[in-house]
C-alpha positions as CSV (number, residue, x, y, z in Angstrom):
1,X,0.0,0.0,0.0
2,X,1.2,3.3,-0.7
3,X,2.4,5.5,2.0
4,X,2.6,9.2,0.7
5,X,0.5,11.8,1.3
6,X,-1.9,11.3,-1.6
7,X,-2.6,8.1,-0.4
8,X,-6.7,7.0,-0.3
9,X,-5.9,6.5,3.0
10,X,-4.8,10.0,4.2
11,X,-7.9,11.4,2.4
12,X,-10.1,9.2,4.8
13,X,-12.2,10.9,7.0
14,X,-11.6,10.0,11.0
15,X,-14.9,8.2,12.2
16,X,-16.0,8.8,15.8
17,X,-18.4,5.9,16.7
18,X,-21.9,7.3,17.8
19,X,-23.2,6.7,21.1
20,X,-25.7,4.0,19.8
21,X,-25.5,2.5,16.6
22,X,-27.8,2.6,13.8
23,X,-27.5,1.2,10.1
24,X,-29.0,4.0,8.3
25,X,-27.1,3.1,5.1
26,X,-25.4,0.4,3.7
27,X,-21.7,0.1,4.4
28,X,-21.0,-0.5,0.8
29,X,-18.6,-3.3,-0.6
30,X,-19.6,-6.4,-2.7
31,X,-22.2,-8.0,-0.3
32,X,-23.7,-4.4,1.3
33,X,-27.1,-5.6,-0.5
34,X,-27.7,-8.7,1.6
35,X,-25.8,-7.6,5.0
36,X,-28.5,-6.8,8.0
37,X,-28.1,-6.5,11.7
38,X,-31.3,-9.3,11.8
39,X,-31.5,-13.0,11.7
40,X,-34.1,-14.7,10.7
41,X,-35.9,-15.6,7.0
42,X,-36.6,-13.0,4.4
43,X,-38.7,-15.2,1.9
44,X,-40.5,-18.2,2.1
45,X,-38.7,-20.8,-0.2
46,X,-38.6,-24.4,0.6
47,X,-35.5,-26.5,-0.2
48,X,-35.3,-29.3,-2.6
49,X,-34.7,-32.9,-1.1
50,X,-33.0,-35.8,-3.3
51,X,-33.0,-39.6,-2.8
52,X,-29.6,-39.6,-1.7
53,X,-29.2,-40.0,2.4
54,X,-27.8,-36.8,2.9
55,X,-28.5,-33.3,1.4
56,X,-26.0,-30.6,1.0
57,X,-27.1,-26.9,0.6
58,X,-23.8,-25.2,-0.2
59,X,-21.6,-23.4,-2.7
60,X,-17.8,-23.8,-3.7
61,X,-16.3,-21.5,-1.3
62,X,-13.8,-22.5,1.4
63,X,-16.4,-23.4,3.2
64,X,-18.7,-25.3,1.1
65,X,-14.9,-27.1,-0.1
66,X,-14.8,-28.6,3.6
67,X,-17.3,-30.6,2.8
68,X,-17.5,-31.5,-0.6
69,X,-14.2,-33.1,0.0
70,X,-14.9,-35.4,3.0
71,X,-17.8,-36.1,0.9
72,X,-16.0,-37.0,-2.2
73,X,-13.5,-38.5,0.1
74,X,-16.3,-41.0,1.2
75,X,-17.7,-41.4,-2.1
76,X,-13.5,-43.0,-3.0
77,X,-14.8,-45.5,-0.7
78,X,-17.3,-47.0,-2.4
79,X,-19.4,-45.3,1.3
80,X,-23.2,-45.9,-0.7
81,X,-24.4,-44.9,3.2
82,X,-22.6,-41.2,2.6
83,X,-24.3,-41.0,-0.6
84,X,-25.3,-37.4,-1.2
85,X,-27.4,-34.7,-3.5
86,X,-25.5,-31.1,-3.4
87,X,-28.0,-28.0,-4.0
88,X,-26.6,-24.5,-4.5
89,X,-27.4,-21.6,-2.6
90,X,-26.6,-18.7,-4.0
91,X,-25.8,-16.0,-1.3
92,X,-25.4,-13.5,-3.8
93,X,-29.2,-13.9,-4.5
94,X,-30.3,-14.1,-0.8
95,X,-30.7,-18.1,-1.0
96,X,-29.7,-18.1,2.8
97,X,-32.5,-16.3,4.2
98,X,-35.0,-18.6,2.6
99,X,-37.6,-19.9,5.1
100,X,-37.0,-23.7,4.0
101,X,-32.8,-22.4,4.7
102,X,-33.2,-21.3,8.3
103,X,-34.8,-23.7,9.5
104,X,-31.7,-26.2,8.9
105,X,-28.8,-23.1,9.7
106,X,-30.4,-20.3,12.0
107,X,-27.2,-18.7,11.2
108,X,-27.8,-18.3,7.5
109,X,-24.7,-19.5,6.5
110,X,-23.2,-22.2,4.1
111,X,-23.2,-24.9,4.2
112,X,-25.7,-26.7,6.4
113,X,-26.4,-30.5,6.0
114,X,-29.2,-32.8,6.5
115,X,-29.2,-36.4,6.9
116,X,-32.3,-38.5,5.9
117,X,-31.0,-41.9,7.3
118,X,-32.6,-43.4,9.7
119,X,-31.9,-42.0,13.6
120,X,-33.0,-42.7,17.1
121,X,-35.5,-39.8,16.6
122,X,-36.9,-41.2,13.1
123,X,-36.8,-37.4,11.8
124,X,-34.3,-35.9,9.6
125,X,-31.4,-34.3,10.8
126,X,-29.9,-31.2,9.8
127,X,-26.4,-30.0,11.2
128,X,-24.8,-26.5,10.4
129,X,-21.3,-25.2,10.5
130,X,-18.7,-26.8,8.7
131,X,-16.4,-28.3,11.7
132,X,-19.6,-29.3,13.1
133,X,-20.9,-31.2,10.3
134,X,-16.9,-33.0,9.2
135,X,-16.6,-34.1,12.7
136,X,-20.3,-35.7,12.1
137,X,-20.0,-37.5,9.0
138,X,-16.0,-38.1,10.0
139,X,-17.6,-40.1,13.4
140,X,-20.4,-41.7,11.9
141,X,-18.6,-43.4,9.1
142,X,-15.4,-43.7,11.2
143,X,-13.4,-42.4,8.6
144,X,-10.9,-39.4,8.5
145,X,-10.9,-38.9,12.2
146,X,-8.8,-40.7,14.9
147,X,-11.4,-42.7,17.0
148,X,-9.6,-43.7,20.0
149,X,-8.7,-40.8,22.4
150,X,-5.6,-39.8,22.6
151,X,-2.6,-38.1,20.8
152,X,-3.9,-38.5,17.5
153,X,-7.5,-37.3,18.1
154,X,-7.1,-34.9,19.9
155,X,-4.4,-33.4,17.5
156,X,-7.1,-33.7,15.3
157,X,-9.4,-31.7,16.6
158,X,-7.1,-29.4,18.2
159,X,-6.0,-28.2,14.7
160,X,-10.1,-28.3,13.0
161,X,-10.4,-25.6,16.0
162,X,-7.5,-23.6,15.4
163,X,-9.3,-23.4,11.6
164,X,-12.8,-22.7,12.9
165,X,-11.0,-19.8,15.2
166,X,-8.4,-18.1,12.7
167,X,-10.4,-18.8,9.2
168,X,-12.5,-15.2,10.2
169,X,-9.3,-13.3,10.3
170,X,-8.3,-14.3,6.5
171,X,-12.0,-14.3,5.6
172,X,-14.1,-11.9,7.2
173,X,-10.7,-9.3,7.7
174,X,-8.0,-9.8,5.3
175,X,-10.3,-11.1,2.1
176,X,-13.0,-8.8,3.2
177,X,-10.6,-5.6,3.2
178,X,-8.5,-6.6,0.6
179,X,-10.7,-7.8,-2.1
180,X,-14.5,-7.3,-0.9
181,X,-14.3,-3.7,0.3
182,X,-15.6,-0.9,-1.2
183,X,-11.6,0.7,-1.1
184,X,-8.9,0.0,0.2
185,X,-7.9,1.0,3.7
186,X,-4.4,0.5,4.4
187,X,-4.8,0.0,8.4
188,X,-7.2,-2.8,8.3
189,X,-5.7,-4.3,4.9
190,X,-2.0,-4.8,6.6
191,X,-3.8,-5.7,10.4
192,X,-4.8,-8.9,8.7
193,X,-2.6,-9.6,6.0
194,X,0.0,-9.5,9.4
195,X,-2.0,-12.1,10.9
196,X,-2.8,-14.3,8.1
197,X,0.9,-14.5,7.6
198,X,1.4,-15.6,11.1
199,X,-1.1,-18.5,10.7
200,X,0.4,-19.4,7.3
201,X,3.9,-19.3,9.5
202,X,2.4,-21.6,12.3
203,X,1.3,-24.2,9.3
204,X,4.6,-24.0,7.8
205,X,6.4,-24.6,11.0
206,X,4.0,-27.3,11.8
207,X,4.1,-29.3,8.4
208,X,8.0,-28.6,8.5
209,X,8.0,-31.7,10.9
210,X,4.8,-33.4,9.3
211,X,3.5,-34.9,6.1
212,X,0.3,-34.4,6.8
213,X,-1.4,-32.4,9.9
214,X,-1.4,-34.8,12.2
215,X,1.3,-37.3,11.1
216,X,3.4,-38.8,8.5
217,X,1.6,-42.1,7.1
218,X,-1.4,-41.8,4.9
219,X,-3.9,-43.0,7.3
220,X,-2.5,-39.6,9.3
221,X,-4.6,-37.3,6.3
222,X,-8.1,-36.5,8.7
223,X,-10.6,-34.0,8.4
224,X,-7.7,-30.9,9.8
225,X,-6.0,-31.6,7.0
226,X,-9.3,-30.9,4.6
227,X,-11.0,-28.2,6.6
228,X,-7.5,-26.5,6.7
229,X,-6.9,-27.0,3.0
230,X,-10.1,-25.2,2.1
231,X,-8.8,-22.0,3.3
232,X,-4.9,-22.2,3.4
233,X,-4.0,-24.4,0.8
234,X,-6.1,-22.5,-1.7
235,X,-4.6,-19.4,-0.3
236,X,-0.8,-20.8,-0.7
237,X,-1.7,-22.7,-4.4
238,X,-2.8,-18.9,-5.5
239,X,-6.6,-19.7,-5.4
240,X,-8.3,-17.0,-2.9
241,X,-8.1,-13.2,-3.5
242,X,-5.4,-13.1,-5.5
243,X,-3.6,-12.3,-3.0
244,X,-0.5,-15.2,-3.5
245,X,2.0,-12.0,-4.8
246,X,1.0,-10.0,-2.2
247,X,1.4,-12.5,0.6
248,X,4.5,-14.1,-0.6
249,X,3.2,-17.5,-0.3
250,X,5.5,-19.3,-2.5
251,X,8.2,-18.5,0.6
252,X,6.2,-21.1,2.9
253,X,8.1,-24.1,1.3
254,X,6.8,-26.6,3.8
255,X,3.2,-25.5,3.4
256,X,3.6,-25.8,-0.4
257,X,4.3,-29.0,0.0
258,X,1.6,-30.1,1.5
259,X,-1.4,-28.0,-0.2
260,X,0.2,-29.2,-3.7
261,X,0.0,-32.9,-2.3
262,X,-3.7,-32.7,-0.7
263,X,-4.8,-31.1,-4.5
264,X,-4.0,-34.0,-6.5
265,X,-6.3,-35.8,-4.7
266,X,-9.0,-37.4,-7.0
267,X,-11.5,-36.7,-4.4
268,X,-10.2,-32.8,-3.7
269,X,-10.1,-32.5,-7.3
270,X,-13.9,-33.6,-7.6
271,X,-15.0,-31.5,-4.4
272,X,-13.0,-28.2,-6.0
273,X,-15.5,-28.2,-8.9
274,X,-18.6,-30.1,-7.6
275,X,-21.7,-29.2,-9.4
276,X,-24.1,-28.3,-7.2
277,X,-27.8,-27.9,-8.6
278,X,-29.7,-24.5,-8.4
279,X,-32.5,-24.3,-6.1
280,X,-35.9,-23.6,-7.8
């Protein structure tokens, strides 16, 4: 970012907080249209349900890729139980805050999941948030997750936390401000490109010592090493805000490694592109 004078950021008003705030207009950027301070639905719209056990109302961004993988993962196993249909909603077009929507994710946020297989309940049951949803299909097909406690598991989920916790600060600040807003701001933009290099630094020095995230034998590749990919190892392959110049990731040899080895993946390859079907 440029640092003279002329800079957009020296012509920046200073912004004193009110005492209460209101949202009297929209804060402009790429998704200002949809933002709101409220939950809830904005439309009635029911979702679409498929034959397959499981449903998957999603789209192809980091988030959504969590789980198309572990999906596709499953589906390498010949799994027919993990069977799934993958519907598209479009948050660009609101999709989130239709009624049929909230009811599965409160939250309004992709992806959500529903599985159709027969529980203890005999109803349908719908799981949101991605960890959430790979450590459920990871435990009930026993695949992809260490099952005995101990080192391994909890290694495991130890790093699908650290994901959950540090994915907002390269999403919601760094691609936000560097790519989504509506111009550039140089104190946010380097706040969280600083930080997002220190979590690409703790990977690095983590997968220094480790093939994949929680050991070296294939069996070792689990559900932190896919929820983690999603994110980072799109971000160090070049694939998220085109930010890879900017960020210098080609110097974070050891993390290289690794996201080059989880993309040629048949599975990872099929969840990077998965066609999901519009919603009517």
């Amino acid at each position: 970012m440029s640092q003279d004078n002329n800079s957009t950021n020296s012509q920046i008003e200073s912004y004193t907080p009110p005492k209460i705030w209101t949202q009297d207009k929209e804060n402009g950027g790429k998704f200002a249209s949809i933002n709101s301070p409220t939950a809830g639905a904005r439309k009635d719209k029911a979702l679409p349900v498929g034959d397959a056990p499981l449903q998957l109302y999603s789209l192809n961004t980091p988030n959504g890729v969590k789980i198309n993988i572990l999906l596709e993962e499953l589906a390498e196993l010949d799994i027919k139980e993990a069977a799934y249909n993958a519907y598209l909603i479009d948050i660009s077009k609101g999709d989130q805050f239709g009624s049929g929507f909230v009811a599965i994710n409160p939250n309004s946020k992709i992806p959500a999941l529903v599985d159709h297989s027969p529980s203890e309940a005999g109803e349908p049951l719908a799981i949101f948030e991605s960890g959430a949803i790979l450590m459920y299909l990871a435990e009930k097909f026993g695949k992809f997750i260490p099952m005995q406690q101990g080192k391994a598991r909890v290694e495991c989920l130890s790093w699908l936390m650290w994901q959950m916790g540090s994915a907002p600060f390269l999403g919601g600040g760094f691609g936000h401000f560097y790519a989504y807003a509506p111009e550039p701001m140089e104190y946010p933009i380097n706040r969280y490109a600083m930080e997002v290099k220190r979590q690409l630094d703790v990977l690095d020095r983590h997968l220094k010592d480790h093939t994949y995230m929680g050991g070296d034998e294939e069996s070792d590749y689990n559900i932190a090493d896919m929820i983690i990919w999603a994110w980072y190892g799109q971000l160090a392959l070049g694939k998220l805000y085109d930010a890879a110049e900017f960020l210098q990731v080609d110097e974070y040899q050891h993390l290289q490694r690794w996201a080059k080895k989880i993309a040629e993946r048949p599975a990872v390859k099929r969840a990077v592109d998965l066609v999901l079907e519009p919603i009517a």
